[in-house]
PyMOL Python script that loads the backbone (N, CA, C, O; Angstrom):
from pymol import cmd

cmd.read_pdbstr("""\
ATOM      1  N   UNK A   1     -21.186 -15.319   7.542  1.00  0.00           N
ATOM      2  CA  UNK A   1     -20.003 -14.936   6.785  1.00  0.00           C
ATOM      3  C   UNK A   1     -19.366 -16.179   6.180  1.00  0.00           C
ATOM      4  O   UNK A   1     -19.385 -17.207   6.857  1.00  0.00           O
ATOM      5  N   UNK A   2     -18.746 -16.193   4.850  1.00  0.00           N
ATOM      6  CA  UNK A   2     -18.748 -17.252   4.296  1.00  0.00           C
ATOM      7  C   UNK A   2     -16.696 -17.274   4.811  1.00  0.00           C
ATOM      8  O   UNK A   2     -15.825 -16.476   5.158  1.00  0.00           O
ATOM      9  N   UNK A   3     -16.865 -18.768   4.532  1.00  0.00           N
ATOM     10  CA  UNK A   3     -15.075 -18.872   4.756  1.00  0.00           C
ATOM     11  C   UNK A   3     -13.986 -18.657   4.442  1.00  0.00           C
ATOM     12  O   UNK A   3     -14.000 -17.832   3.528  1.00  0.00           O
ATOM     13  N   UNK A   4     -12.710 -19.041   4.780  1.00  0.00           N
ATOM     14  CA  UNK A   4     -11.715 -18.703   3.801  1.00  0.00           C
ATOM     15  C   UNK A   4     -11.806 -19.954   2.197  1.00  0.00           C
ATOM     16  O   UNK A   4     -11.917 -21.173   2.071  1.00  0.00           O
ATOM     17  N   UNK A   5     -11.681 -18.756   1.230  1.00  0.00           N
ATOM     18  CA  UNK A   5     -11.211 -19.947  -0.115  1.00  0.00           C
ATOM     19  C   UNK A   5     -13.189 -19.448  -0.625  1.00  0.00           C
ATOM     20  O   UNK A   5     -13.666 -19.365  -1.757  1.00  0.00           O
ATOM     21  N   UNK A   6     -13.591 -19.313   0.168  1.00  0.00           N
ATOM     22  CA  UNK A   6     -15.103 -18.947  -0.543  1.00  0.00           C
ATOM     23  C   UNK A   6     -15.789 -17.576  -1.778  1.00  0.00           C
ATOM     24  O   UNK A   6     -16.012 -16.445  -1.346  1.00  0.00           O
ATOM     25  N   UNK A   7     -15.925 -17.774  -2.597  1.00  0.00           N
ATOM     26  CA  UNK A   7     -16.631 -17.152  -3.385  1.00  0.00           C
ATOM     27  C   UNK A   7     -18.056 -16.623  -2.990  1.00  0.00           C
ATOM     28  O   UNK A   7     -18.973 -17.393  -2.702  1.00  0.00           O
ATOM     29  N   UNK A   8     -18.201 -15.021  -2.996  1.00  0.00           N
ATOM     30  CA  UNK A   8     -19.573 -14.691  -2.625  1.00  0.00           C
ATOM     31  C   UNK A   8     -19.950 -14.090  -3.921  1.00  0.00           C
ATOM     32  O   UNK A   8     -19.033 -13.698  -4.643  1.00  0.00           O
ATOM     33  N   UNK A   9     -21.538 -13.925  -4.435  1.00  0.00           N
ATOM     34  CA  UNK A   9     -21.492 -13.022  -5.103  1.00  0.00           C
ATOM     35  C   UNK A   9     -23.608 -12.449  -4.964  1.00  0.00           C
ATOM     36  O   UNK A   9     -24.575 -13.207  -4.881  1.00  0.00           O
ATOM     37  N   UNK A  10     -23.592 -10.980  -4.991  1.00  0.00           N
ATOM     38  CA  UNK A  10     -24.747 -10.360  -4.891  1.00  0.00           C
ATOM     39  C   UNK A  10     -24.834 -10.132  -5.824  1.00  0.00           C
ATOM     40  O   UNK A  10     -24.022  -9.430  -6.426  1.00  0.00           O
ATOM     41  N   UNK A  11     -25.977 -10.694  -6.378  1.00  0.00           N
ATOM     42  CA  UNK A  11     -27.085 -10.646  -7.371  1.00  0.00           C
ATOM     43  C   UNK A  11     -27.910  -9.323  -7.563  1.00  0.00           C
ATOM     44  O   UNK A  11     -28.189  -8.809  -6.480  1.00  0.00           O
ATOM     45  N   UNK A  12     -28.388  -8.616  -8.699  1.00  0.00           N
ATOM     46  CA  UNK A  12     -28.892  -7.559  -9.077  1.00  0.00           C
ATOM     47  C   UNK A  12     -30.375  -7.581  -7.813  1.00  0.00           C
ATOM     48  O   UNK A  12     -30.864  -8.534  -7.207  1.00  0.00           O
ATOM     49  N   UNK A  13     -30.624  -6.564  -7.805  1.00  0.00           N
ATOM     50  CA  UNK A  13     -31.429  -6.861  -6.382  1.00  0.00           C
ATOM     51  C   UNK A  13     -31.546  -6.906  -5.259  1.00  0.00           C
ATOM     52  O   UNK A  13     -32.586  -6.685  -4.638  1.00  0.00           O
ATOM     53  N   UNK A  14     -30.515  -7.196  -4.823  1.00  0.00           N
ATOM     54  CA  UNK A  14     -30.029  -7.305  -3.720  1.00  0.00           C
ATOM     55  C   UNK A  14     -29.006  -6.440  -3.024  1.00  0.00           C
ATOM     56  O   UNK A  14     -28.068  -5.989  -3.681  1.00  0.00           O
ATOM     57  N   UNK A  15     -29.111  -6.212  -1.902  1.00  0.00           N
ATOM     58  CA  UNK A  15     -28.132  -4.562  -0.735  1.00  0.00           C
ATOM     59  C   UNK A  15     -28.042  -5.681   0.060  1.00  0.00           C
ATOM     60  O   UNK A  15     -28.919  -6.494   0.352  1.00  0.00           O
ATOM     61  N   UNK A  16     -26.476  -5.613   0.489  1.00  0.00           N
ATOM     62  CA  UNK A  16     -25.870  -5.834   1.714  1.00  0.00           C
ATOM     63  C   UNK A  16     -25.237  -5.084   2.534  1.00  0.00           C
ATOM     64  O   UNK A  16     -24.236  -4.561   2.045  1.00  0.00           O
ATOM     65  N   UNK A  17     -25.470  -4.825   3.673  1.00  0.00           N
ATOM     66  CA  UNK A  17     -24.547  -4.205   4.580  1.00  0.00           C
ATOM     67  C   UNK A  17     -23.786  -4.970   5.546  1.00  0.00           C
ATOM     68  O   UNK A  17     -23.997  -5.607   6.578  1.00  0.00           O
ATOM     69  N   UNK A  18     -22.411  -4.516   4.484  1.00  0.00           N
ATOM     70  CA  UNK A  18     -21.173  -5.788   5.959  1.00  0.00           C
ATOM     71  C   UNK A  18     -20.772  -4.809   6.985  1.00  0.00           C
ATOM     72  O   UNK A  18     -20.378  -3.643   6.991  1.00  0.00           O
ATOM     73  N   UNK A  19     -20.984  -5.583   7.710  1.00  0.00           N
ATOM     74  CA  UNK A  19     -20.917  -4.886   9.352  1.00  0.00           C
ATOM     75  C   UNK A  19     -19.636  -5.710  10.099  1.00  0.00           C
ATOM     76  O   UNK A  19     -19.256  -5.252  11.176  1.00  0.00           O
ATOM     77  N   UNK A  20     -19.084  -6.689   9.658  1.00  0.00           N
ATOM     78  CA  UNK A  20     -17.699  -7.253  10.406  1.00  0.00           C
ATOM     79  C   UNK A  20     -16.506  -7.090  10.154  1.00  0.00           C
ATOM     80  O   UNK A  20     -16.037  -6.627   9.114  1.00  0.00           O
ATOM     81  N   UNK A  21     -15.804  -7.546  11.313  1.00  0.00           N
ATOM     82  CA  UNK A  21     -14.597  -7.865  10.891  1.00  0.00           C
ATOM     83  C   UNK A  21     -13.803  -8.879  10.680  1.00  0.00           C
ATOM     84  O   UNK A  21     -13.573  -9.549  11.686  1.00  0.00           O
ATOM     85  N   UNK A  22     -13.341  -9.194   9.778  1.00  0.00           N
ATOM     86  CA  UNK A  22     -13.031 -10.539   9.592  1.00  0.00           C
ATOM     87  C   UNK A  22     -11.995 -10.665   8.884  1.00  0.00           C
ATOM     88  O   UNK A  22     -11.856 -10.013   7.849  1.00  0.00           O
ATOM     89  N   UNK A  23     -10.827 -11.780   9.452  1.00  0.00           N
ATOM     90  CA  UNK A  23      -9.567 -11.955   8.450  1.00  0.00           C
ATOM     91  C   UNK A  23     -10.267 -13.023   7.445  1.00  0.00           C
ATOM     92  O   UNK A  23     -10.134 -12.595   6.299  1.00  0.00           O
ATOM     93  N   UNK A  24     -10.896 -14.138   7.462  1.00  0.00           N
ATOM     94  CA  UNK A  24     -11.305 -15.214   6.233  1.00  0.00           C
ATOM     95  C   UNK A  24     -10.635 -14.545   5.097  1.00  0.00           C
ATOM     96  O   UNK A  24     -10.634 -13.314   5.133  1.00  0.00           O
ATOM     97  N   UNK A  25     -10.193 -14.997   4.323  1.00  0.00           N
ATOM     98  CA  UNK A  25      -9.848 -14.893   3.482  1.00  0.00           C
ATOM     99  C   UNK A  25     -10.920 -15.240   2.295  1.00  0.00           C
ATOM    100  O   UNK A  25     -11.133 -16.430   2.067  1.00  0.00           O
ATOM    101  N   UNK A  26     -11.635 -14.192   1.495  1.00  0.00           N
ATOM    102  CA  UNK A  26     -12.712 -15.099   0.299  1.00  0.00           C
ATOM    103  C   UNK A  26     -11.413 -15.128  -0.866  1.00  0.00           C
ATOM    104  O   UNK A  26     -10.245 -14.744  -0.816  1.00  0.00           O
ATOM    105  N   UNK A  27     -12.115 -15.680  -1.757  1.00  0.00           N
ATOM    106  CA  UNK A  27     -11.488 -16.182  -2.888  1.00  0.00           C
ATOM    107  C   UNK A  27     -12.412 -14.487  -3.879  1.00  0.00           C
ATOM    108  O   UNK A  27     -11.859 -13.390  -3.955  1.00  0.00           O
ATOM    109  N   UNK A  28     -13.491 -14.732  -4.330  1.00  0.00           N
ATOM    110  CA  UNK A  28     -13.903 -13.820  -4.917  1.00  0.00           C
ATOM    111  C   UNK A  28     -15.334 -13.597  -4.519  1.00  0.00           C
ATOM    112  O   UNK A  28     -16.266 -14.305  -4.140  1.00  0.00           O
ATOM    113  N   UNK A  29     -15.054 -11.880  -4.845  1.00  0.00           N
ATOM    114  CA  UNK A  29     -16.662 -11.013  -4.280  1.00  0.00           C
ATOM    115  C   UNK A  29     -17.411 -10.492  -5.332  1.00  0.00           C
ATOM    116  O   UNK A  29     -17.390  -9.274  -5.153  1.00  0.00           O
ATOM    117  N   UNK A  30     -18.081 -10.749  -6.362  1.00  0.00           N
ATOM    118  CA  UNK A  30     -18.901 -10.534  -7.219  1.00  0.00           C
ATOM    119  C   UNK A  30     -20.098  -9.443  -6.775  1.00  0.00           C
ATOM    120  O   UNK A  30     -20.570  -9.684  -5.664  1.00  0.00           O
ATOM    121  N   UNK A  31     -20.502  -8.610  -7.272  1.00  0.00           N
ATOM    122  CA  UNK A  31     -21.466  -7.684  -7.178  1.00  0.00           C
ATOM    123  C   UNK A  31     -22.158  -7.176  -8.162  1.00  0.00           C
ATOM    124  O   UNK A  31     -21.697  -6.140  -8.641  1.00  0.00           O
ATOM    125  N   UNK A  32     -23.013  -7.540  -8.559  1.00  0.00           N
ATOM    126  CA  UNK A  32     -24.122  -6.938  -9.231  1.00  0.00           C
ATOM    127  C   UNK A  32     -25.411  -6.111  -8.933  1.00  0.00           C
ATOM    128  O   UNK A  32     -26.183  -5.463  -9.640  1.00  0.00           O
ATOM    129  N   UNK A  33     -25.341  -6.360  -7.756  1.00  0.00           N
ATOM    130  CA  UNK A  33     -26.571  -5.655  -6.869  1.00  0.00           C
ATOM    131  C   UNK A  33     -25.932  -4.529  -5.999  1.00  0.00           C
ATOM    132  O   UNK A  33     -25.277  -3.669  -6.587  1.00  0.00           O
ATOM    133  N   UNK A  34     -26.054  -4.472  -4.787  1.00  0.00           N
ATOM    134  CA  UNK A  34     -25.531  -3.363  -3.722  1.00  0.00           C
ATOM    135  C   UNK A  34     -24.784  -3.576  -2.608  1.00  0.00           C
ATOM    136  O   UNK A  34     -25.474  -3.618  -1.589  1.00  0.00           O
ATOM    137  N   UNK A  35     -23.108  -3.791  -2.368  1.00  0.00           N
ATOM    138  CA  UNK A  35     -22.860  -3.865  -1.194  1.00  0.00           C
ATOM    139  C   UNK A  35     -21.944  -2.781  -0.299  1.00  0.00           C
ATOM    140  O   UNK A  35     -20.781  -2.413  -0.463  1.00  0.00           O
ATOM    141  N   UNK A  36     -23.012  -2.396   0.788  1.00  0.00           N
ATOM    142  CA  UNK A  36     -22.536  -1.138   1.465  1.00  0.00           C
ATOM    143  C   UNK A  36     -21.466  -1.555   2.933  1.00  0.00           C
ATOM    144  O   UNK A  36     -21.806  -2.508   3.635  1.00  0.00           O
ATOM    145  N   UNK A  37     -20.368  -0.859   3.228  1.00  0.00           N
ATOM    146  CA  UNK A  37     -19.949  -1.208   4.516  1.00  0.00           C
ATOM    147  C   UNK A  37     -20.300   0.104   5.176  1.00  0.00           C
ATOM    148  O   UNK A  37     -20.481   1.253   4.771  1.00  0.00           O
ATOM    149  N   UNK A  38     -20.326  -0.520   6.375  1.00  0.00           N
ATOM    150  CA  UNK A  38     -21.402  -0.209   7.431  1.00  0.00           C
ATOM    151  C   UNK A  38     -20.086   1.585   8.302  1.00  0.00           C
ATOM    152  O   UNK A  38     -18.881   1.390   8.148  1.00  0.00           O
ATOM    153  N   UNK A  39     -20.343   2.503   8.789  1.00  0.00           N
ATOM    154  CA  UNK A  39     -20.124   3.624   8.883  1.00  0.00           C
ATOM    155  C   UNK A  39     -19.849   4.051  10.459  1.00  0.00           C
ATOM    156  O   UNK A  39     -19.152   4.873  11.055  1.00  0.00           O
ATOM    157  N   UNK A  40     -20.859   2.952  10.801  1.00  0.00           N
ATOM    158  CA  UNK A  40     -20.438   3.356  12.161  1.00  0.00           C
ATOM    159  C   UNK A  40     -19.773   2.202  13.515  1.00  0.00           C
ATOM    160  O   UNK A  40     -19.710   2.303  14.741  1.00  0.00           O
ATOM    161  N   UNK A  41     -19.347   1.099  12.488  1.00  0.00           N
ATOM    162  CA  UNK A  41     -18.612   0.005  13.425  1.00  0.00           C
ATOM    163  C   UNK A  41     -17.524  -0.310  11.872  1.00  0.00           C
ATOM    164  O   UNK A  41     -17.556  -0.150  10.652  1.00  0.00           O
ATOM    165  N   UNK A  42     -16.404  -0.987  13.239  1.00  0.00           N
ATOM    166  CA  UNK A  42     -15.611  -1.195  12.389  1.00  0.00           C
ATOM    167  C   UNK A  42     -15.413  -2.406  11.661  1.00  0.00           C
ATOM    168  O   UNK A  42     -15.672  -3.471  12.221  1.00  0.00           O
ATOM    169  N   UNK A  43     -14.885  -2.385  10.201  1.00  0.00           N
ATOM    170  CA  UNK A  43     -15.030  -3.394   9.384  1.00  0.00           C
ATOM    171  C   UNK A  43     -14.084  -3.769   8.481  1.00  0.00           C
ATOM    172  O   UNK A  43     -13.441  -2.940   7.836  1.00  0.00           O
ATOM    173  N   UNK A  44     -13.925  -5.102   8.363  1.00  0.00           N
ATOM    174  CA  UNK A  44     -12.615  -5.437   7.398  1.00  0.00           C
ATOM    175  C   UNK A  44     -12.865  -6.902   6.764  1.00  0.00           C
ATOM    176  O   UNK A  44     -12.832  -7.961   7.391  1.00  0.00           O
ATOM    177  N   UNK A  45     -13.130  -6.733   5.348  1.00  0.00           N
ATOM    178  CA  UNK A  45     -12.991  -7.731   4.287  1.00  0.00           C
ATOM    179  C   UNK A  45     -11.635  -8.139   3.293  1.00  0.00           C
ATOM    180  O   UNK A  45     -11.224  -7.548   2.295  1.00  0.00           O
ATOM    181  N   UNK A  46     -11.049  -9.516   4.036  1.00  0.00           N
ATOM    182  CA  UNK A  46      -9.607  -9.790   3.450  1.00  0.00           C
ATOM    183  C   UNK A  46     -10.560 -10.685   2.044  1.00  0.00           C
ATOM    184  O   UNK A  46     -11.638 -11.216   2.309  1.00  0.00           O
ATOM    185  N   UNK A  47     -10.020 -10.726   0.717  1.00  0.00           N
ATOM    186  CA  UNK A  47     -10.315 -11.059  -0.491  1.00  0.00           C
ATOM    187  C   UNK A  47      -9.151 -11.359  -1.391  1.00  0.00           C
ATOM    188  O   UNK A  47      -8.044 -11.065  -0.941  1.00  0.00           O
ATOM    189  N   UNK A  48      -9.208 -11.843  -2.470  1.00  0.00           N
ATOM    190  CA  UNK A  48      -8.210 -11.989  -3.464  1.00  0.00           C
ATOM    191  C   UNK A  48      -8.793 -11.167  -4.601  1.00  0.00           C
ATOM    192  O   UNK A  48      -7.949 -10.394  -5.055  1.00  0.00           O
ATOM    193  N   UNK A  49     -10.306 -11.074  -5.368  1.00  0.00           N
ATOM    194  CA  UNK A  49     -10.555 -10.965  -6.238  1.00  0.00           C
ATOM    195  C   UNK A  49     -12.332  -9.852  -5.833  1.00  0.00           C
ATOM    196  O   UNK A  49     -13.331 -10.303  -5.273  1.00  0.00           O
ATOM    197  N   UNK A  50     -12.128  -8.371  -6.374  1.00  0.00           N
ATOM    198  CA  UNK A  50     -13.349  -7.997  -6.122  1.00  0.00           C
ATOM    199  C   UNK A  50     -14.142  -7.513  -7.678  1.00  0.00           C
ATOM    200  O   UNK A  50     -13.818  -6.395  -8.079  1.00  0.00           O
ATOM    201  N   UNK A  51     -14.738  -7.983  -8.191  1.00  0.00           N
ATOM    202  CA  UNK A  51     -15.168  -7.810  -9.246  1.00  0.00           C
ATOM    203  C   UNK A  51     -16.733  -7.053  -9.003  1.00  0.00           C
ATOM    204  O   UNK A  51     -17.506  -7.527  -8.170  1.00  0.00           O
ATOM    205  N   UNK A  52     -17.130  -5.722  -9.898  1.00  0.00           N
ATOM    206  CA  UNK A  52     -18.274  -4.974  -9.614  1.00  0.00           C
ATOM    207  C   UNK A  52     -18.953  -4.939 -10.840  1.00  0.00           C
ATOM    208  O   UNK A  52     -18.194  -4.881 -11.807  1.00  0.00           O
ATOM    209  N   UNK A  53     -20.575  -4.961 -11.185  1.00  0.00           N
ATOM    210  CA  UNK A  53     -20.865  -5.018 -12.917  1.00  0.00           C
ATOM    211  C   UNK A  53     -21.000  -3.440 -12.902  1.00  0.00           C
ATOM    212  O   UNK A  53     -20.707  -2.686 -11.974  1.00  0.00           O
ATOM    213  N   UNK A  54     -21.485  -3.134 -14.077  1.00  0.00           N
ATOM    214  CA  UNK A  54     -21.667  -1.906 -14.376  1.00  0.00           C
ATOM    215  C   UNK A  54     -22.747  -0.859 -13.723  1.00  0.00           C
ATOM    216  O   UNK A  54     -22.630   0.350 -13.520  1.00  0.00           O
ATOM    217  N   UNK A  55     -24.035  -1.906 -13.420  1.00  0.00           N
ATOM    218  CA  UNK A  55     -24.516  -1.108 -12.995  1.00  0.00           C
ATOM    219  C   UNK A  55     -24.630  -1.623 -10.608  1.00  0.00           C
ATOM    220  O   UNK A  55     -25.532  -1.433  -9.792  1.00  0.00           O
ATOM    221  N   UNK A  56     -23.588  -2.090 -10.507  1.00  0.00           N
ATOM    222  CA  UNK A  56     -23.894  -2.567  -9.253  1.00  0.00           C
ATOM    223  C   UNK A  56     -23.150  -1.043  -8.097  1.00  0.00           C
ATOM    224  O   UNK A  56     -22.460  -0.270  -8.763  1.00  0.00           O
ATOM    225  N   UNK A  57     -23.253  -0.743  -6.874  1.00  0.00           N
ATOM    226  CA  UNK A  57     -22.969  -0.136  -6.131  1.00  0.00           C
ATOM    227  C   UNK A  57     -22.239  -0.555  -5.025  1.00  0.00           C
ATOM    228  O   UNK A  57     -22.772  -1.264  -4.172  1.00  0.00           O
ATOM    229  N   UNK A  58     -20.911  -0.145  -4.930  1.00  0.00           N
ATOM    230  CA  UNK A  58     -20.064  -0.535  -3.680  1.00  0.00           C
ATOM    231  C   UNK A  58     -19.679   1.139  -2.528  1.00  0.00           C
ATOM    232  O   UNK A  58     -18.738   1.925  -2.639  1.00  0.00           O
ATOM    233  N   UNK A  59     -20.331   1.145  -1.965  1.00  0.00           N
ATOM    234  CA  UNK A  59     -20.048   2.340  -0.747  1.00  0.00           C
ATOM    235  C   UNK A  59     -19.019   1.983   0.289  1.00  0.00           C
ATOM    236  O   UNK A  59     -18.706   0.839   0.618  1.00  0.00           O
ATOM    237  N   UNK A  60     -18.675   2.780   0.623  1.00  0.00           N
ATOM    238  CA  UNK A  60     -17.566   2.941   2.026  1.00  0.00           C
ATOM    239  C   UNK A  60     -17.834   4.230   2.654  1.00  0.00           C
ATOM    240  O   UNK A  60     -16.853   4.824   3.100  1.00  0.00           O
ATOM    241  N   UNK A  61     -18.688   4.633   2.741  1.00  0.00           N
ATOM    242  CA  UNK A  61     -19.067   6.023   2.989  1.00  0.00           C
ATOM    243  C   UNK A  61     -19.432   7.045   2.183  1.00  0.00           C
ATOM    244  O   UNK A  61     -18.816   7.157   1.123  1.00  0.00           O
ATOM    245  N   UNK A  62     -20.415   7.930   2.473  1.00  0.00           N
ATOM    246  CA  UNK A  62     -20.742   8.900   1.566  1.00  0.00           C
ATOM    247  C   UNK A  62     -20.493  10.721   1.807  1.00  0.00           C
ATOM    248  O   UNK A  62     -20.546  11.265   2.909  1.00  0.00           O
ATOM    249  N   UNK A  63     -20.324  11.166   0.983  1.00  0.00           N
ATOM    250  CA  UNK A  63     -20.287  12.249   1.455  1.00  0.00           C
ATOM    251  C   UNK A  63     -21.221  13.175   2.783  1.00  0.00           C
ATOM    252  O   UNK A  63     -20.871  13.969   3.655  1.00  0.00           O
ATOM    253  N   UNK A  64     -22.570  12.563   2.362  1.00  0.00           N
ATOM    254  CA  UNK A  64     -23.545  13.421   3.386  1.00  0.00           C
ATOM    255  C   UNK A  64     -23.303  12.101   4.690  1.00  0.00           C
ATOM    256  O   UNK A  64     -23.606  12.508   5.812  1.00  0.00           O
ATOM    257  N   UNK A  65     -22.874  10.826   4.643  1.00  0.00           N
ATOM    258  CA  UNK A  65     -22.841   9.932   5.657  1.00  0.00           C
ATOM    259  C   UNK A  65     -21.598   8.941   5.188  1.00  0.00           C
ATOM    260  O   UNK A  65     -21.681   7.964   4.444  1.00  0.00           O
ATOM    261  N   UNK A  66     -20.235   9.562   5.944  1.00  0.00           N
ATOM    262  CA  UNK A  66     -18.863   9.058   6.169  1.00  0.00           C
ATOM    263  C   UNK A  66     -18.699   7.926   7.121  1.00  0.00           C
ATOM    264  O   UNK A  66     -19.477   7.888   8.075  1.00  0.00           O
ATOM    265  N   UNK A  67     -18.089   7.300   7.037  1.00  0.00           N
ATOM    266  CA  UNK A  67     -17.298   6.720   7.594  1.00  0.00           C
ATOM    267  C   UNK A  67     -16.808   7.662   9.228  1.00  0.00           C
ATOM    268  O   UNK A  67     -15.912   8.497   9.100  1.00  0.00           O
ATOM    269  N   UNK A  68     -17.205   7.535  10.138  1.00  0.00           N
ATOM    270  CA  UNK A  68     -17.055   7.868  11.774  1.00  0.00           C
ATOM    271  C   UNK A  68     -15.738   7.770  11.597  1.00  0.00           C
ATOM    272  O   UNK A  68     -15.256   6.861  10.922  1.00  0.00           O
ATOM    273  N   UNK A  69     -14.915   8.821  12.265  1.00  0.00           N
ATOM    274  CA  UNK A  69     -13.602   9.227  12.668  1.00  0.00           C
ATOM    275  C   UNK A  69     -13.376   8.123  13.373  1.00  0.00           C
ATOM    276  O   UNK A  69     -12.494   7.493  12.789  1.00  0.00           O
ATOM    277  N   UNK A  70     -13.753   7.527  14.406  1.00  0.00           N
ATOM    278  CA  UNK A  70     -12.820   6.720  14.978  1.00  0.00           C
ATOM    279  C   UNK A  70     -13.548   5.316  14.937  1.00  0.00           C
ATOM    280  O   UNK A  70     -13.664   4.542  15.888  1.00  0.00           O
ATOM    281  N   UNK A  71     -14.000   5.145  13.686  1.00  0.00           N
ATOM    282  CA  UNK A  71     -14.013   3.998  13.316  1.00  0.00           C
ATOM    283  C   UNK A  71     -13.120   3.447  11.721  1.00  0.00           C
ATOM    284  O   UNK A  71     -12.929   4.157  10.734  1.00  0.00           O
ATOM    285  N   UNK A  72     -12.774   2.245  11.874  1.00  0.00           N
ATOM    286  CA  UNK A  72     -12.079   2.187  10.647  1.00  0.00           C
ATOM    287  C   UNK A  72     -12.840   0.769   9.620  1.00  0.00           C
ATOM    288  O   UNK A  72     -13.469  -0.236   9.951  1.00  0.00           O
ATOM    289  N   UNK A  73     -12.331   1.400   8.089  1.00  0.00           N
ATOM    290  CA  UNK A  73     -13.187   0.505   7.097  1.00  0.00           C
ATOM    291  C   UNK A  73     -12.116   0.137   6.109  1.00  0.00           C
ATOM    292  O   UNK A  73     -11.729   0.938   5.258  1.00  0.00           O
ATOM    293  N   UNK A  74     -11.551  -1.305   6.250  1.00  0.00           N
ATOM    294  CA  UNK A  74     -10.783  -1.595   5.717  1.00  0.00           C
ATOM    295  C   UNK A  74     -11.583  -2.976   4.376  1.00  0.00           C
ATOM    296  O   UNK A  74     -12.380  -3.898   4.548  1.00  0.00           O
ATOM    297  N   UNK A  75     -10.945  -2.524   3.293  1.00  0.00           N
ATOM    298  CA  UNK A  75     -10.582  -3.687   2.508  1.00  0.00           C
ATOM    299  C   UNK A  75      -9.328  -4.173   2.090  1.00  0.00           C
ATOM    300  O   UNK A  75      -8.553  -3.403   1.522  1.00  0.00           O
ATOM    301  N   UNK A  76      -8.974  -5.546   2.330  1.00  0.00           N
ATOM    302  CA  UNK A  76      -7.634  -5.572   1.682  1.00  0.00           C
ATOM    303  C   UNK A  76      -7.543  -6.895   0.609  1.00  0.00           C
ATOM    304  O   UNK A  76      -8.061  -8.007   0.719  1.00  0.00           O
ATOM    305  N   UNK A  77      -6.824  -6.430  -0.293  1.00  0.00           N
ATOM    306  CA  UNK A  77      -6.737  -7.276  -1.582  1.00  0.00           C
ATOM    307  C   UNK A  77      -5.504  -8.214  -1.233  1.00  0.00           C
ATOM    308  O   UNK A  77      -4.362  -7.815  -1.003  1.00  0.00           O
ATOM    309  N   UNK A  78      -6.085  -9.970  -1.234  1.00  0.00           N
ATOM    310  CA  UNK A  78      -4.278 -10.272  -0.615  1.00  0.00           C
ATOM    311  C   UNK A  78      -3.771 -10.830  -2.071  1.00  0.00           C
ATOM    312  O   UNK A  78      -2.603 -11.186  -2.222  1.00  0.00           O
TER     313      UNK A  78
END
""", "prot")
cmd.dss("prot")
cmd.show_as("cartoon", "prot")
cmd.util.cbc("prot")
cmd.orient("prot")
């Protein structure tokens, strides 16, 4: 997991599944490729800046596979 003040970004091609929790603070999350949070543990990405391209995919749960009741999936924009 990258640090606070850090810039990540997924490249076309590429699926991630974040599975933590974490206060770090990134600077910015770029996505062009696939990043899924994870459904059945709990998870939290603190950020300033989330930018997605047109054709990239960001999940938090899906209809046929939610997000678990007593788990929680937080993003927060600071």
């Amino acid at each position: 997991m990258p640090g606070d003040g850090q810039d990540v970004y997924i490249p076309r091609g590429i699926s991630v599944v974040y599975d933590k929790v974490s206060d770090e603070r990134l600077d910015t999350v770029g996505v062009d490729g696939e990043l899924h949070f994870a459904v059945a543990t709990d998870t939290k990405l603190v950020l300033d800046t989330l930018v997605t391209g047109a054709d990239s995919v960001l999940t938090i749960g899906t209809e046929d596979n939610p997000v678990r009741k007593d788990v929680s999936a937080e993003i927060i924009i600071h």
